[in-house]
N, C-alpha and C positions, 0 to 999 in steps of 0.2 A: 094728087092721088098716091104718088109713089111714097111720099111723108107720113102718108096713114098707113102703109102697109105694113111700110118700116116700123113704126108705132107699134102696130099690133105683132109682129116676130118680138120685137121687146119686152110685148106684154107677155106673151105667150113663154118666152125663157124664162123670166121675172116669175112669173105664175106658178112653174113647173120644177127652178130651184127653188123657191120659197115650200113650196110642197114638200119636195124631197128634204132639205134640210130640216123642215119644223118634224117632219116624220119620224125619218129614219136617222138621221146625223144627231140633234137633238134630243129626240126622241119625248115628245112635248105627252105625255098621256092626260093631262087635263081637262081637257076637250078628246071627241073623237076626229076620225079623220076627214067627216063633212065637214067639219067646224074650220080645221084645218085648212081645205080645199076652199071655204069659201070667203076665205081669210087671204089665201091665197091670189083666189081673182081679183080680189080691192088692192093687195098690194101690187100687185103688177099694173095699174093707173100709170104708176111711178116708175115704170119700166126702164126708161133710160137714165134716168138721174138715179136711180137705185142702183142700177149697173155701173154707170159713172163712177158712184162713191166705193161700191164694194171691190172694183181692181185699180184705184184709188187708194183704198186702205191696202190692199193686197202689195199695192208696188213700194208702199212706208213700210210696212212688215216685212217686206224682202230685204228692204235697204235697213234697216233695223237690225234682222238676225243677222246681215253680209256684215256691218260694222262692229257688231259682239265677237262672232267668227274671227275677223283680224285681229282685234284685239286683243283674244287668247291666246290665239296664233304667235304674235308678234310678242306678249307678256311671259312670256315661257322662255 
């Protein structure tokens, strides 16, 4: 029971950034914002592997811009 619950706060983050970002951050006007929202709830199925990859990508991107960063640093 407790694996589902967890499940669904996954969903419900997963749901909630995907909204905000397709919205406001992207700012997607091709569809309207139902479209959006309902877009939304299907991607969040995938709540925690979506989440997984996205601070997955996030911690390569840190170590990416940190390794540019020295580089200049140290090239100078």
């Amino acid at each position: 029971m407790m694996y589902l619950a967890f499940w669904f706060v996954g969903w419900l983050i997963m749901s909630i950034g995907y909204y905000v970002y397709k919205v406001y951050i992207d700012k997607d006007t091709k569809v309207n914002k139902k479209v959006h929202a309902w877009r939304a709830f299907w991607a969040g199925m995938s709540s925690w592997i979506a989440i997984f990859f996205v601070v997955s990508f996030f911690i390569v991107g840190c170590m990416a811009m940190l390794d540019d960063w020295v580089e200049n640093k140290l090239s100078k």
